[in-house]
C-alpha positions in Angstrom: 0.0 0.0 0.0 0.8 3.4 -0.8 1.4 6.1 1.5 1.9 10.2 0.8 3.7 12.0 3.1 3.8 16.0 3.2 7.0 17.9 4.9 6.3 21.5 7.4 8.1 23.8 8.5 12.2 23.6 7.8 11.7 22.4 4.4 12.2 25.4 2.3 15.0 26.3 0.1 15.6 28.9 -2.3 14.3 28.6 -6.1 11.2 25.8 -4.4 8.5 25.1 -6.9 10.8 27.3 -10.0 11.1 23.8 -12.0 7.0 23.3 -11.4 6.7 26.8 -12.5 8.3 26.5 -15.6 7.3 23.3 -16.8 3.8 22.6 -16.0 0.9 24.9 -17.0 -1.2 23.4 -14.2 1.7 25.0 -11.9 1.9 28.2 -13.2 -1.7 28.8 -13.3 -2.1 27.7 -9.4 0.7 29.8 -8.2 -0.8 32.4 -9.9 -3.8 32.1 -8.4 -2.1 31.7 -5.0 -0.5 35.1 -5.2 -3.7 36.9 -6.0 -5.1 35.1 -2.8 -2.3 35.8 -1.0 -1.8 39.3 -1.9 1.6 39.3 -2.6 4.2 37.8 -5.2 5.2 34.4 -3.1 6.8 33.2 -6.1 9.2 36.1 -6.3 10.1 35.1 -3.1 10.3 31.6 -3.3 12.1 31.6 -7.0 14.3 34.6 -6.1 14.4 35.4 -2.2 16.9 34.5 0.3 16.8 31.5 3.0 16.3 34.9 5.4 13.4 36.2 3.3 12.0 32.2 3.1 12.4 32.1 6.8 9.7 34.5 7.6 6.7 32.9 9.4 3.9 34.3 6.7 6.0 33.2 3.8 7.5 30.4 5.0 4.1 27.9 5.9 2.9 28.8 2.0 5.3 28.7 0.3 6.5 24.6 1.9 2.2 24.0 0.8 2.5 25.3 -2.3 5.5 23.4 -3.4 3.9 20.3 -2.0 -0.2 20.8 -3.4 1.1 22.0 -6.6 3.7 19.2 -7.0 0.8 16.5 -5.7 -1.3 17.8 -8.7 0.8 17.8 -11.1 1.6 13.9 -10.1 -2.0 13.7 -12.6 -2.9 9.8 -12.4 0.0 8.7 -10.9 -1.2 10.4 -7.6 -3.3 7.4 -6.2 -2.4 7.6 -2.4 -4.4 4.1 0.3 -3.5 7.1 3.1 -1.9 10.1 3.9 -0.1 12.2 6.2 1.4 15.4 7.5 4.0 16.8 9.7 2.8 20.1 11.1 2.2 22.6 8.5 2.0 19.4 6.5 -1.1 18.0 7.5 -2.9 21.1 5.1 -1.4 19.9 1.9 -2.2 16.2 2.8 -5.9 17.6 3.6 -6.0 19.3 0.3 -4.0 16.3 -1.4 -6.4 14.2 -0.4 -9.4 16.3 -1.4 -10.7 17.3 1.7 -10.1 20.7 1.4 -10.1 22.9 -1.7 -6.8 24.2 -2.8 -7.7 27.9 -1.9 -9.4 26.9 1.3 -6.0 25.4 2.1 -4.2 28.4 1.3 -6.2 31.0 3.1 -6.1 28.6 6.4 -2.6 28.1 5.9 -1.9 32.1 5.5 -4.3 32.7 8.5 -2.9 29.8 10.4 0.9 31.0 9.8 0.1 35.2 10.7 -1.6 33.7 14.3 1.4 31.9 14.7 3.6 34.7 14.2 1.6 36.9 16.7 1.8 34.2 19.1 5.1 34.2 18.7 5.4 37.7 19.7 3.6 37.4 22.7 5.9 35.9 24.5 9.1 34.8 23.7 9.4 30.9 23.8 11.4 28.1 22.3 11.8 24.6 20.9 14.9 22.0 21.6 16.2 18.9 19.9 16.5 16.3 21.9 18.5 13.4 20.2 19.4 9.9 22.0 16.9 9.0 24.8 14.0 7.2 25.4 10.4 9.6 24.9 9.5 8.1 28.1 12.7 9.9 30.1 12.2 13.4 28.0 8.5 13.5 28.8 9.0 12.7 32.6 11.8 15.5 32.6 9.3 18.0 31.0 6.6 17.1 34.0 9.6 17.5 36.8 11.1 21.2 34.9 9.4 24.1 36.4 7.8 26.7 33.7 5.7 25.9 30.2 7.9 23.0 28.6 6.2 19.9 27.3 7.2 17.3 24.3 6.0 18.6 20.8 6.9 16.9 18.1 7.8 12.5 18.6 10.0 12.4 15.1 11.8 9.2 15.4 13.0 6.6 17.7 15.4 8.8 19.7 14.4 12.0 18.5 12.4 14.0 19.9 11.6 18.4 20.0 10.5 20.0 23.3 8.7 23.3 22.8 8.3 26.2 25.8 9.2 29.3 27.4 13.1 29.8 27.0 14.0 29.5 30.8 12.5 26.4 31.1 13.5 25.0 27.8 17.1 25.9 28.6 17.1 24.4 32.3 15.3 20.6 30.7 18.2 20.9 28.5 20.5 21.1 31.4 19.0 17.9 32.9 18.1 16.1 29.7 22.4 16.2 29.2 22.7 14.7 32.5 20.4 12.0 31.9 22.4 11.1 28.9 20.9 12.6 25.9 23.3 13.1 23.1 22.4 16.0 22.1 19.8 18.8 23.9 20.2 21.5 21.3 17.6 24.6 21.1 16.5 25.9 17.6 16.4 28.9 15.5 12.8 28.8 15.8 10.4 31.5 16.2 8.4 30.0 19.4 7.2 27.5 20.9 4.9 25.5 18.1 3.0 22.6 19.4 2.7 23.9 22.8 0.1 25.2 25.5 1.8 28.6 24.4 0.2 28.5 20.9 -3.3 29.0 22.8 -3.8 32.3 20.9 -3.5 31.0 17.7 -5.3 27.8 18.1 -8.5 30.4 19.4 -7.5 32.6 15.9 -7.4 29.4 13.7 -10.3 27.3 14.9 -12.5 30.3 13.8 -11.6 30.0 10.2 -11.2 26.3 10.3 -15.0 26.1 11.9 -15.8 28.5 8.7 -14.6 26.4 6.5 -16.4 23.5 4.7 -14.6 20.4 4.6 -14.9 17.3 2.3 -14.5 13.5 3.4 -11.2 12.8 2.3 -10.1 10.6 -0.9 -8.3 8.4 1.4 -7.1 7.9 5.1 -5.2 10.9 6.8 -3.4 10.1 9.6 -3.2 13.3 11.8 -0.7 14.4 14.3 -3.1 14.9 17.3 -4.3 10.9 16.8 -1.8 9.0 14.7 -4.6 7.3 13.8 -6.8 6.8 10.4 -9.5 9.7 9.9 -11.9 10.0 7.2 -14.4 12.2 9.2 -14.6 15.2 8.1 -15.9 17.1 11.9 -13.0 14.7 13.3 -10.9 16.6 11.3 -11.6 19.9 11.6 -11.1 19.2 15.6 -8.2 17.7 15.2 -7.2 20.4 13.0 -7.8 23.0 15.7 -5.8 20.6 18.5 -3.0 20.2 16.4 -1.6 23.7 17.8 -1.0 22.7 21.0 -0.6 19.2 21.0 2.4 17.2 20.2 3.3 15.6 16.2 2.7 12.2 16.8 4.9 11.4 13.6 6.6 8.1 15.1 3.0 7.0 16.5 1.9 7.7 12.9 4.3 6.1 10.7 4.0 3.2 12.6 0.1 2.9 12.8 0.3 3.2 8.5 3.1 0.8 8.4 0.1 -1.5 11.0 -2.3 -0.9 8.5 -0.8 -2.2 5.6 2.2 1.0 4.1 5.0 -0.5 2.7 5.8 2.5 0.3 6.5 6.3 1.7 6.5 8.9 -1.0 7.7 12.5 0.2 6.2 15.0 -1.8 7.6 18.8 -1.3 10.9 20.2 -0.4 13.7 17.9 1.2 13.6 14.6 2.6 13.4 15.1 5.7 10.5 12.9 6.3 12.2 10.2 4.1 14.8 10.0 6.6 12.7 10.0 9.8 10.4 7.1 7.8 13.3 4.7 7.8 14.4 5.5 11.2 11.2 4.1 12.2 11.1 1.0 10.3 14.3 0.3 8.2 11.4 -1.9 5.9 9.9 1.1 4.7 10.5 2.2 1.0 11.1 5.5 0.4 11.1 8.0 -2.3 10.9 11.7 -3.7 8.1 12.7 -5.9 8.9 14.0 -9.2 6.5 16.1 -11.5 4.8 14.8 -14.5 5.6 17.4 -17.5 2.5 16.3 -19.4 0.1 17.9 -15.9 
């Protein structure tokens, strides 16, 4: 079986989506549109801008879904996902992948979704860390035990996992998470703390447009962050939709639970391969692969 997997936030590079541009019509017509939605040239930016231009919040979320949408419709008939998924930002293109959502419905959640974000952000200053060589069971217990807003946000791999909070407390789990052996407890050049109780704002900004929005039952399976399980319902996935802000990226739970239900085939479609790699740290069965772009869509 067949799963489709969709990349978030970390993805982008500079030039995304230029070969899609100038080779499919289908492309060029959809990021067209998506700059009139928008209402401003994200292709200049992601053709011509800098990684510090691509790193901006409102920019950034888009531009990773439009590579991966546009690149999943130009796949024509040889897009024929048994179930999808998302990391993050990723779960949107999946959505709209899969047919659930429209691909300017997508877009303006996305947009909306990436600007509450930001202000978040902005709030308060917060933080995410790496946290690379121990059990998820001895990072999640140190989380509990650290005093301040820091809690486990995103379960990538076997080993690897990010905690997300306010910078204090983020900083002092690090401290203990190197004592208890971790590898590595590195923070990141992240704006905030994504997938945290600190996101709260956001999630209250983005469940009103995601509430607005009219969702269709999906093509196929998604497997969403908040459950790692299969969803087809489309009011399950609005709510998980509106969780998904400030609850953790169940990727490992989710890979696993496709690989349960029959996967044997992951392909990545968007920017990097990120998710290829995290795949077969899961299960070292798993094929992998890249999409490419039919010229004919």
């Amino acid at each position: 079986m067949k799963a489709y997997v969709f990349p978030g936030q970390g993805a982008q590079f500079s030039g995304m989506g230029l070969d899609l541009y100038e080779n499919s019509p289908l492309a060029q017509e959809l990021f067209e549109q998506a700059n009139d939605i928008l209402g401003f040239s994200i292709t200049d930016i992601m053709f011509e801008g800098s990684a510090e231009d691509l790193k901006q919040t409102k920019v950034t979320q888009p531009a990773i879904f439009l590579h991966s949408v546009i690149l999943a419709k130009t796949l024509g008939e040889d897009f024929k996902p048994d179930m999808v998924a998302g990391h993050s930002l990723g779960e949107f293109s999946a959505l709209v992948a899969a047919g659930a959502l429209t691909f300017e419905d997508g877009l303006k959640l996305v947009s909306q979704r990436a600007q509450a974000m930001q202000k978040a952000c902005e709030l308060q200053p917060s933080t995410m860390a790496a946290v690379l060589g121990l059990e998820d069971e001895v990072v999640e217990n140190v989380c509990e035990e650290t005093e301040g807003v820091v809690v486990a946000a995103n379960y990538n791999c076997p080993g690897q996992l990010v905690i997300s909070g306010e910078i204090d407390a983020i900083n002092k789990a690090c401290e203990t998470l190197k004592e208890a052996g971790a590898r590595r407890a590195l923070v990141l050049p992240v704006g905030g703390a994504f997938h945290s109780p600190m996101m709260e704002p956001a999630r209250e900004e983005l469940a009103a447009a995601i509430e607005n929005t009219t969702f269709s039952k999906p093509n196929c399976p998604i497997y969403q962050n908040v459950t790692a399980s299969a969803i087809t319902d489309e009011n399950e996935i609005k709510a998980n939709l509106i969780s998904q802000l400030t609850a953790p990226v169940r990727w490992t739970q989710s890979v696993q639970q496709m690989i349960a239900d029959g996967a044997t085939h992951f392909t990545e479609v968007g920017p990097g391969k990120v998710l290829q790699g995290l795949v077969k740290k899961i299960n070292r069965q798993a094929e992998t692969a890249s999409a490419t772009f039919n010229t004919n869509a």
